[in-house]
C-alpha positions as CSV (number, residue, x, y, z in Angstrom):
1,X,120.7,-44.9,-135.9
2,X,119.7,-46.3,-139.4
3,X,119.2,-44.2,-141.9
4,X,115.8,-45.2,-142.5
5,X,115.3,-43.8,-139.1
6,X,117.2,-40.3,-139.6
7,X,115.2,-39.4,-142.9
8,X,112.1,-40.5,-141.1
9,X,113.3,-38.2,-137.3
10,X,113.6,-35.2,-139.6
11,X,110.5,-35.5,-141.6
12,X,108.8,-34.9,-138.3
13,X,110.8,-32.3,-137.9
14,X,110.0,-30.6,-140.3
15,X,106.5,-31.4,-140.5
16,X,106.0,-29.9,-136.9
17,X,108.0,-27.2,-138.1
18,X,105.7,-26.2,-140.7
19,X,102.5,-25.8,-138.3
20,X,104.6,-24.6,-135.3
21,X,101.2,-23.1,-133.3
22,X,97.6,-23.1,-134.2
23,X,94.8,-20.4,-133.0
24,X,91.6,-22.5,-131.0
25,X,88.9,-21.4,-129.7
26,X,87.2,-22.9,-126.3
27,X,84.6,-22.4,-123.6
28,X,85.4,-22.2,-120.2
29,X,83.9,-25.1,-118.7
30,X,84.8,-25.2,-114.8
31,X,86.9,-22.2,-113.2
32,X,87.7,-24.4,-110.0
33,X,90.5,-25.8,-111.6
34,X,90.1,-24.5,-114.6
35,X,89.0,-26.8,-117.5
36,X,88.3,-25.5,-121.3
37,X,86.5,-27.8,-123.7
38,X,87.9,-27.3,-127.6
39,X,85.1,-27.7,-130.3
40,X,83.2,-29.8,-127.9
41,X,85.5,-33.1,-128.3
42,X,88.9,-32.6,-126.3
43,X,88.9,-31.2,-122.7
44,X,92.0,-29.5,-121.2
45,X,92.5,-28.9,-117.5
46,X,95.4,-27.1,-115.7
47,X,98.1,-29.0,-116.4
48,X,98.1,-28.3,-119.8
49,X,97.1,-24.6,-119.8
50,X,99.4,-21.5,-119.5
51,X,97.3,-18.8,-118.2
52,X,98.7,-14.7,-118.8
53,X,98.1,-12.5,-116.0
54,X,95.2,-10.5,-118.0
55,X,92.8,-13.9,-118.1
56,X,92.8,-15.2,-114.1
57,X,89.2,-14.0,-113.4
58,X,87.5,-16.1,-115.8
59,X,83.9,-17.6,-115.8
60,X,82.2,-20.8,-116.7
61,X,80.8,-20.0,-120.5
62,X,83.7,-17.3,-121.3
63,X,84.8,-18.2,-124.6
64,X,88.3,-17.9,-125.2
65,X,91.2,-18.3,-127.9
66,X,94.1,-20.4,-127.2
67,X,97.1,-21.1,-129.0
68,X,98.6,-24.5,-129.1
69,X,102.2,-24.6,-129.0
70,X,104.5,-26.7,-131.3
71,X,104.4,-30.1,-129.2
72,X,100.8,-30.0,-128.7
73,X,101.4,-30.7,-124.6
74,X,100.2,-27.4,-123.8
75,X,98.0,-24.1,-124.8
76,X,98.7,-20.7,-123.9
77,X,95.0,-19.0,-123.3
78,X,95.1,-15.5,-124.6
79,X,91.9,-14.2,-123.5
80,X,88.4,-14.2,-124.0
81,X,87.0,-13.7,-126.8
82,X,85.0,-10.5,-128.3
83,X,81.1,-11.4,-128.4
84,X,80.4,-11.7,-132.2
């Protein structure tokens, strides 16, 4: 590997490092798989949700807060969230 390409491997690193999860919020938009929509321009289904125990009996409209974990492949749903 070039060195050009190790300084530019670790920047990532480190980059990703910095912002390791981030706190989203989405609304439950089909329960039958399940399938969230995020700020009304990315749609997640199953295979890229970890669901807790606590969060299985959701409904179509629950609004709930995610977390994104570091590579951005999948989101751990926390639960819904508290009407404002």
């Amino acid at each position: 590997m070039s060195l050009l390409k190790a300084i530019k491997t670790i920047s990532v690193g480190v980059a990703e490092a910095g912002d390791p999860v981030a706190v989203l919020f989405a609304t439950v938009t089909q329960t039958s798989p399940i399938k969230v929509n995020v700020d009304q321009r990315l749609t997640l289904g199953s295979d890229f949700l970890i669901m807790l125990d606590h969060v299985r009996d959701l409904q179509q409209g629950d609004a709930v807060v995610l977390l994104r974990v570091q590579s951005g492949q999948s989101f751990i749903v926390l639960g819904k969230a508290a009407d404002a």
